[in-house]
DSSP file (Angstrom, degrees, kcal/mol; ACC not computed):
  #  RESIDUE AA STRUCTURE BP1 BP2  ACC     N-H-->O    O-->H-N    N-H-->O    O-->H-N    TCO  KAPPA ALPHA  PHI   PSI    X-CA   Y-CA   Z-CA
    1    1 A X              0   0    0      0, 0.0     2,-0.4     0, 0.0    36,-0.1   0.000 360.0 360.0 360.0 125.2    0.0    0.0    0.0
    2    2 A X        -     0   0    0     34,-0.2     2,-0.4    31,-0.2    34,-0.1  -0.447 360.0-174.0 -70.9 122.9    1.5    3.3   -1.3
    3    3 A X        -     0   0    0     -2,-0.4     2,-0.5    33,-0.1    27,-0.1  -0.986  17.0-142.7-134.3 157.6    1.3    5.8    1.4
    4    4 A X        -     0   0    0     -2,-0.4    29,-0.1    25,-0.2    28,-0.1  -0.816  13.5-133.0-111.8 106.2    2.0    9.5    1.6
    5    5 A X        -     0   0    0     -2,-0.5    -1,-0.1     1,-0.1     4,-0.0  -0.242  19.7-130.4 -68.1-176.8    3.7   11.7    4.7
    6    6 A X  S >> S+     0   0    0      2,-0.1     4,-3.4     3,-0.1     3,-0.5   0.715 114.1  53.1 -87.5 -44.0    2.0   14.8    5.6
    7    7 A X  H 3> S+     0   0    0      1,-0.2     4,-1.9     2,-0.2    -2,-0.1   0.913 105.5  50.6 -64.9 -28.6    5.6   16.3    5.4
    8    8 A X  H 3> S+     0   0    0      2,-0.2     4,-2.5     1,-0.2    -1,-0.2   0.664 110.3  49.8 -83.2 -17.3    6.0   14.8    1.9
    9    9 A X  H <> S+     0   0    0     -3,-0.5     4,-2.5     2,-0.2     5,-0.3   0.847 107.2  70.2 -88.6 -34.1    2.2   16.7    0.7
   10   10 A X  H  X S+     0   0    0     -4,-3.4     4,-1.0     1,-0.2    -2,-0.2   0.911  99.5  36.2 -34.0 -65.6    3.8   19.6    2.3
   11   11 A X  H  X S+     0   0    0     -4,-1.9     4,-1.7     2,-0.2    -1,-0.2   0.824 108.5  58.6 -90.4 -24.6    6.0   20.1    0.1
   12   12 A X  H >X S+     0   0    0     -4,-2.5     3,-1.0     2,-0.2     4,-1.0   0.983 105.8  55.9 -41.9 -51.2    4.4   19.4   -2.8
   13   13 A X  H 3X>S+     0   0    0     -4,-2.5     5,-2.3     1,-0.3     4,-1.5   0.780 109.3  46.4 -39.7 -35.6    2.0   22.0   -1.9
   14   14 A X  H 3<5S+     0   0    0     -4,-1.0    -1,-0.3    -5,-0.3    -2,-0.2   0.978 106.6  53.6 -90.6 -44.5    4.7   24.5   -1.6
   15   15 A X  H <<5S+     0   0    0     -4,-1.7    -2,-0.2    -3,-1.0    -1,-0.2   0.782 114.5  46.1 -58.0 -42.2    6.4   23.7   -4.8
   16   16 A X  H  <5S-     0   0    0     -4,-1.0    -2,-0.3     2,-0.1    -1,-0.2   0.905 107.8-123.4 -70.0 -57.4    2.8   24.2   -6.4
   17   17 A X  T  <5 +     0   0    0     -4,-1.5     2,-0.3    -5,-0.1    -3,-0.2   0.733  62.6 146.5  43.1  75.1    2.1   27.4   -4.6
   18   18 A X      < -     0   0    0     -5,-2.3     2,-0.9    -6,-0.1    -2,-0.1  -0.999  43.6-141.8-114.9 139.3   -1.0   25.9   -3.2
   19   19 A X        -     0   0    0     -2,-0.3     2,-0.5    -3,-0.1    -5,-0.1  -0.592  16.2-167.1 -82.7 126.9   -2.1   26.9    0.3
   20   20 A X        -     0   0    0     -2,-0.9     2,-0.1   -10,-0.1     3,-0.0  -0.901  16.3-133.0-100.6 149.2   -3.5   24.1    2.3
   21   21 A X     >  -     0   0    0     -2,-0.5     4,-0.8     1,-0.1     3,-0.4  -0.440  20.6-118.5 -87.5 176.6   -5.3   24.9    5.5
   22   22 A X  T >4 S+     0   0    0      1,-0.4     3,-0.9     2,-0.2    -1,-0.1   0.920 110.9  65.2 -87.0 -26.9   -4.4   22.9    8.6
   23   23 A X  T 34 S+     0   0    0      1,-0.2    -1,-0.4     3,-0.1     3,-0.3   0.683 105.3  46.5 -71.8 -20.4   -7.8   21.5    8.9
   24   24 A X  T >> S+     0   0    0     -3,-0.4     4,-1.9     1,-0.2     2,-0.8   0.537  79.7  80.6 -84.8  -7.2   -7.4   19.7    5.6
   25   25 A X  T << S+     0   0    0     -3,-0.9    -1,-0.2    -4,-0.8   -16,-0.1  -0.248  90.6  57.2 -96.9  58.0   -4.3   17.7    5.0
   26   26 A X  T 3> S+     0   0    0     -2,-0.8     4,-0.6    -3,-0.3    -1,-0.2   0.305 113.1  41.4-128.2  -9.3   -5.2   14.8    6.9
   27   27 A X  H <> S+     0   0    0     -3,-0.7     4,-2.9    -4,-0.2     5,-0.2   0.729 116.7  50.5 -56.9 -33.3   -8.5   14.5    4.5
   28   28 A X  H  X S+     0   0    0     -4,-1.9     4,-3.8     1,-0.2     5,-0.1   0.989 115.1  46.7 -78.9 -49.6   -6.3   15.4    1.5
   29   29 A X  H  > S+     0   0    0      1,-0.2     4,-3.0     2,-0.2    -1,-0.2   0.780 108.1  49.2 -20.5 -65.0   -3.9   12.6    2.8
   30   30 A X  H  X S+     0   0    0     -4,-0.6     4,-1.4     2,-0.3    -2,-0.2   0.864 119.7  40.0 -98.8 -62.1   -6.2   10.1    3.4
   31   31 A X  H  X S+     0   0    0     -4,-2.9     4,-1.4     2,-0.2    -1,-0.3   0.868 108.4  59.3 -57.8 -32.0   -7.6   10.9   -0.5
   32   32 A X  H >X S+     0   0    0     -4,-3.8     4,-2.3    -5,-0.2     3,-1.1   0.981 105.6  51.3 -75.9 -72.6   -4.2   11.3   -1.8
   33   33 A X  H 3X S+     0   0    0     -4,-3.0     4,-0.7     1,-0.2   -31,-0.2   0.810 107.2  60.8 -24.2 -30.5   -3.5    7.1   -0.3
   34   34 A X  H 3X S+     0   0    0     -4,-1.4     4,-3.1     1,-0.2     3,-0.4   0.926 101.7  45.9 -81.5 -44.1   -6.4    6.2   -2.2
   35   35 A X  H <X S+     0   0    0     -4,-1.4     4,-2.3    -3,-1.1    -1,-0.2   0.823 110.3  46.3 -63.9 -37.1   -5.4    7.1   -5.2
   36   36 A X  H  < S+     0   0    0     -4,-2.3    -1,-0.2     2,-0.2   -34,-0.2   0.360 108.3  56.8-109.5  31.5   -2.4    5.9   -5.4
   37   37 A X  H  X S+     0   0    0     -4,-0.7     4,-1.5    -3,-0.4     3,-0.4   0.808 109.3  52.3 -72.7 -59.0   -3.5    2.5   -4.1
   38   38 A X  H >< S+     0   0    0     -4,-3.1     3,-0.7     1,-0.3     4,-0.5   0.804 116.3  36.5 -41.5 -57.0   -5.8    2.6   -6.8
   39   39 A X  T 3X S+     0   0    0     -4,-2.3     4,-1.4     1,-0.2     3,-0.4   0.768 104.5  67.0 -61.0 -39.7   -3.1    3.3   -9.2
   40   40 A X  H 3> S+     0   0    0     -3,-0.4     4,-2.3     1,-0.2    -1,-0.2   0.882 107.1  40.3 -46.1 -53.6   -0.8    1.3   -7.8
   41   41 A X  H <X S+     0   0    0     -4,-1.5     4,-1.0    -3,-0.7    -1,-0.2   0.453 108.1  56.5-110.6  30.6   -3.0   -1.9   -8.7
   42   42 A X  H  > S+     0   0    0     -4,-0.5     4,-5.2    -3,-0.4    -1,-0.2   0.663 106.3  56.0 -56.1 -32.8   -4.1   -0.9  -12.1
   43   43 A X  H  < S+     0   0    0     -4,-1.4    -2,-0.2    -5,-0.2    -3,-0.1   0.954 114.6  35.1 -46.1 -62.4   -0.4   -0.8  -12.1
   44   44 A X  H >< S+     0   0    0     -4,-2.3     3,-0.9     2,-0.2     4,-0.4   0.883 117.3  54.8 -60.2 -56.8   -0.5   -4.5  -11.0
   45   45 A X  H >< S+     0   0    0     -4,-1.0     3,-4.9     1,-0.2     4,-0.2   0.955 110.4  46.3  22.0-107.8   -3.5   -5.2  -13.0
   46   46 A X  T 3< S+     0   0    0     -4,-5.2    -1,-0.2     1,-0.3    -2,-0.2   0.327  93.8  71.9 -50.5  -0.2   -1.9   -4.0  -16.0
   47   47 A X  T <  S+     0   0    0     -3,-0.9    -1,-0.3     1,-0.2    -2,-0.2   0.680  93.1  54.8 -88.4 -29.3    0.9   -5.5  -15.7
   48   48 A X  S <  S+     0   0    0     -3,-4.9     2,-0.3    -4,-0.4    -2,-0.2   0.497  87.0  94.2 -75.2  -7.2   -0.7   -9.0  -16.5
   49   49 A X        -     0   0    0     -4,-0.2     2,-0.6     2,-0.0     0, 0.0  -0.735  62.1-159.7 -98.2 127.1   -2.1   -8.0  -19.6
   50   50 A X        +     0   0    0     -2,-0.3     2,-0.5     0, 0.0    -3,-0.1  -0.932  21.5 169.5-109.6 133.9    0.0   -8.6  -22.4
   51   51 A X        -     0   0    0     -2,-0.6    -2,-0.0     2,-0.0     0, 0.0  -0.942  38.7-110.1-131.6 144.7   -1.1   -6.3  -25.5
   52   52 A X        -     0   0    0     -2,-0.5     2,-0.4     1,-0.1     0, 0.0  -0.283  39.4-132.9 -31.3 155.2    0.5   -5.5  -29.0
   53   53 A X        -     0   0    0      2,-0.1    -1,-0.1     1,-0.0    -2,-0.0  -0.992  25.6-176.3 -97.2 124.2    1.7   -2.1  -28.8
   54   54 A X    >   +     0   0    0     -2,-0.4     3,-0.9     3,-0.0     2,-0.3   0.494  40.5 126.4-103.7  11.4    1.0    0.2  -31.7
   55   55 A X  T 3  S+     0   0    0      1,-0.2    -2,-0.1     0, 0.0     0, 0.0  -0.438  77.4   8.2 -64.0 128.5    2.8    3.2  -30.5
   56   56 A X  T 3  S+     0   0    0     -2,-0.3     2,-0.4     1,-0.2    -1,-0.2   0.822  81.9 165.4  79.4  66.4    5.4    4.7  -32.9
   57   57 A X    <   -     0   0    0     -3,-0.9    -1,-0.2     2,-0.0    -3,-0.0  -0.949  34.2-139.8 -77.4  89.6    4.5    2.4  -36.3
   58   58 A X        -     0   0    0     -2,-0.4     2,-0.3     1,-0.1     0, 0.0  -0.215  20.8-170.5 -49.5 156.6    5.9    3.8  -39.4
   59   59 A X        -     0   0    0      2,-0.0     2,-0.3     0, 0.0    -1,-0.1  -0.866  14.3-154.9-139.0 111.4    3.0    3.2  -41.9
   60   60 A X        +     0   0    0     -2,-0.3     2,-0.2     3,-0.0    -2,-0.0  -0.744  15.7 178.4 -89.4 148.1    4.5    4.0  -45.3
   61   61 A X        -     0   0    0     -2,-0.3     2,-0.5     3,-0.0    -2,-0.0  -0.460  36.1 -94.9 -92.8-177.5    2.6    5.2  -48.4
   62   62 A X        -     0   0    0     -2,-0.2     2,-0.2     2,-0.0     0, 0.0  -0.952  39.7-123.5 -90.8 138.1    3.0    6.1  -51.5
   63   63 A X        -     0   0    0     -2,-0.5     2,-0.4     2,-0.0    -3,-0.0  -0.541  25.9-157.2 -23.3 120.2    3.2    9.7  -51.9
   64   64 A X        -     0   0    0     -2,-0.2     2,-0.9     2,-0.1    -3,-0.0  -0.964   7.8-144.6-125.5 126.0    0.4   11.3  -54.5
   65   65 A X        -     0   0    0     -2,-0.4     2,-0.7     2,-0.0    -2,-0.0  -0.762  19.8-179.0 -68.6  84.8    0.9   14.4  -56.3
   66   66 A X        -     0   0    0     -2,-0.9    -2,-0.1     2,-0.0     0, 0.0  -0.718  16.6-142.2 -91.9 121.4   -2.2   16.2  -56.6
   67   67 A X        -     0   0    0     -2,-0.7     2,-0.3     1,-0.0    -2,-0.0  -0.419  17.8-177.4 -73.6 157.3   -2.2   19.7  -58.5
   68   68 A X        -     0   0    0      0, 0.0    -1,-0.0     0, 0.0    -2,-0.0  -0.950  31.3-117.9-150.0 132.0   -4.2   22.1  -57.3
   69   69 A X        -     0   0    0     -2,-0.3     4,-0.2     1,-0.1     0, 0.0  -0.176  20.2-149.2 -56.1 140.9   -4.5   25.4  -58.9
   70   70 A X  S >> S+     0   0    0      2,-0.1     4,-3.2     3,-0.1     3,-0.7   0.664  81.3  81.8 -87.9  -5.2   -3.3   28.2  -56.4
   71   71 A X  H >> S+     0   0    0      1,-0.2     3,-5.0     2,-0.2     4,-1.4   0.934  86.6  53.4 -58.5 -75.8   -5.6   31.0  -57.6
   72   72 A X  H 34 S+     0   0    0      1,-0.3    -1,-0.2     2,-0.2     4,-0.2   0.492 113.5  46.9 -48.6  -8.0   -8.9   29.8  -55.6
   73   73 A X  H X4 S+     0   0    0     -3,-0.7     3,-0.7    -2,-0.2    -1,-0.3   0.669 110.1  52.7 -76.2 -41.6   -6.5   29.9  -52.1
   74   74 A X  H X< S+     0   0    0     -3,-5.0     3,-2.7    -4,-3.2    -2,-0.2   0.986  95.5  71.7 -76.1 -35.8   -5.2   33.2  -53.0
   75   75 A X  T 3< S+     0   0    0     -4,-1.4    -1,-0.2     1,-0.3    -2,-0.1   0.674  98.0  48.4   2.8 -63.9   -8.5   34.5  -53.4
   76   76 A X  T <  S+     0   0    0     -3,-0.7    -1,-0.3    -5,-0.2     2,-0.2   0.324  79.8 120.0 -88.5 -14.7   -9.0   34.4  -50.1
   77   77 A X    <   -     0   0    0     -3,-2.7     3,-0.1    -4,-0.2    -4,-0.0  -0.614  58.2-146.0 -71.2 126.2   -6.0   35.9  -49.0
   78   78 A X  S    S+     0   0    0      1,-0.2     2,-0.2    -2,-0.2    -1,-0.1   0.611  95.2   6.0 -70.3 -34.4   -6.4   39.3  -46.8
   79   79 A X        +     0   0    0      7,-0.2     7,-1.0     5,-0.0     2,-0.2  -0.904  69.5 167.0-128.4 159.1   -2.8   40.2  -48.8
   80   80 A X        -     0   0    0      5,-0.2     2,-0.8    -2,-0.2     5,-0.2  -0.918  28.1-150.4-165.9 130.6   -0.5   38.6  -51.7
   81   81 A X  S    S-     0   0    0      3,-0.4     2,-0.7    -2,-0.2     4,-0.1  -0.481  76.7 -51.4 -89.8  63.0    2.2   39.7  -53.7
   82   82 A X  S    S-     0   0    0     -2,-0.8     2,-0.0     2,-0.2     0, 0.0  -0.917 125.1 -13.1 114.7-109.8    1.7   37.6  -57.0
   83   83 A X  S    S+     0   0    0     -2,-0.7     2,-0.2     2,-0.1    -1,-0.1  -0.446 125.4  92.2-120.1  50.9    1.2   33.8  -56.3
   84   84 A X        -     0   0    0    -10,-0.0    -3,-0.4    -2,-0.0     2,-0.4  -0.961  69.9-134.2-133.7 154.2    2.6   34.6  -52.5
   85   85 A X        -     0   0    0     -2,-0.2     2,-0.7    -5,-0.2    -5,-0.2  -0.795  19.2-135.0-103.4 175.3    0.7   35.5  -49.2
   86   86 A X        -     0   0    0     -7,-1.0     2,-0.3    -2,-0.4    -7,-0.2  -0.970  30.1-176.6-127.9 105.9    2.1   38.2  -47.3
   87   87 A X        -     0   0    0     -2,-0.7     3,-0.1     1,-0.1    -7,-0.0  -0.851  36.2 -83.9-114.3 149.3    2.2   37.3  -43.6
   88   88 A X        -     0   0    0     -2,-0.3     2,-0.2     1,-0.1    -1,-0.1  -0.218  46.0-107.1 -59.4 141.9    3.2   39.2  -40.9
   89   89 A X        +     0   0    0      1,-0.1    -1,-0.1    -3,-0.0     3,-0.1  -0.459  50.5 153.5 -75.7 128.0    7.2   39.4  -40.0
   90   90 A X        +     0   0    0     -2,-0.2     2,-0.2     1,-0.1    -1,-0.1  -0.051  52.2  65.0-156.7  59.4    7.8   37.3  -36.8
   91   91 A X  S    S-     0   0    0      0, 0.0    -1,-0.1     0, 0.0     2,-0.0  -0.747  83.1-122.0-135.9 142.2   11.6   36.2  -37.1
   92   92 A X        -     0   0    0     -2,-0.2     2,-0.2     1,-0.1    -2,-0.1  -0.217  15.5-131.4 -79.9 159.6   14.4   38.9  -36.9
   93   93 A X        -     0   0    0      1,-0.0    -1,-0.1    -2,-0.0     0, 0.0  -0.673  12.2-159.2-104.1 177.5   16.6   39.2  -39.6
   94   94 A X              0   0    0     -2,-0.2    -2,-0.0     1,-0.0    -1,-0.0   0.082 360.0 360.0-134.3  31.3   20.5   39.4  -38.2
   95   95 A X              0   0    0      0, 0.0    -1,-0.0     0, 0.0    -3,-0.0   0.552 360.0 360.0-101.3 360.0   21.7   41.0  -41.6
């Protein structure tokens, strides 16, 4: 069972800048244990489970060129210097 000091909620609390009152950290404790019992045996739990993992699967394609005319974009553009938009400058130059 995971358990939690009062001194050790302390100082999270201070690290967060959250004020606790005195009259609460031994509910907050007591909620704070609970949770990470709970988590603690999902932990356990989950641990029995074996699943594929599909995290970080190249999936290659083919690459498709489609044209698409640029007029009916620029249209829309608030400004454009030819077949360009004109966006506001927000990188410095150092020339």
């Amino acid at each position: 069972m995971t358990k939690i000091t009062k001194e050790e909620l302390l100082k999270v609390a201070r690290l967060s800048h959250v004020f606790l009152p005195e009259n609460e950290i031994d509910g907050l404790i007591a909620d704070i244990d609970n949770v990470l019992t709970y988590a603690a045996r999902v932990g356990e739990i989950a641990a029995d489970v074996e699943e594929e993992t599909k995290k970080n699967v190249n999936v290659t394609r083919e690459d498709v060129v489609i044209p698409t005319p640029p007029q009916p974009l620029l249209a829309q553009a608030p400004e454009r210097i030819e077949d360009f938009f004109v966006v506001p400058m927000i990188l410095e130059s150092n020339e």
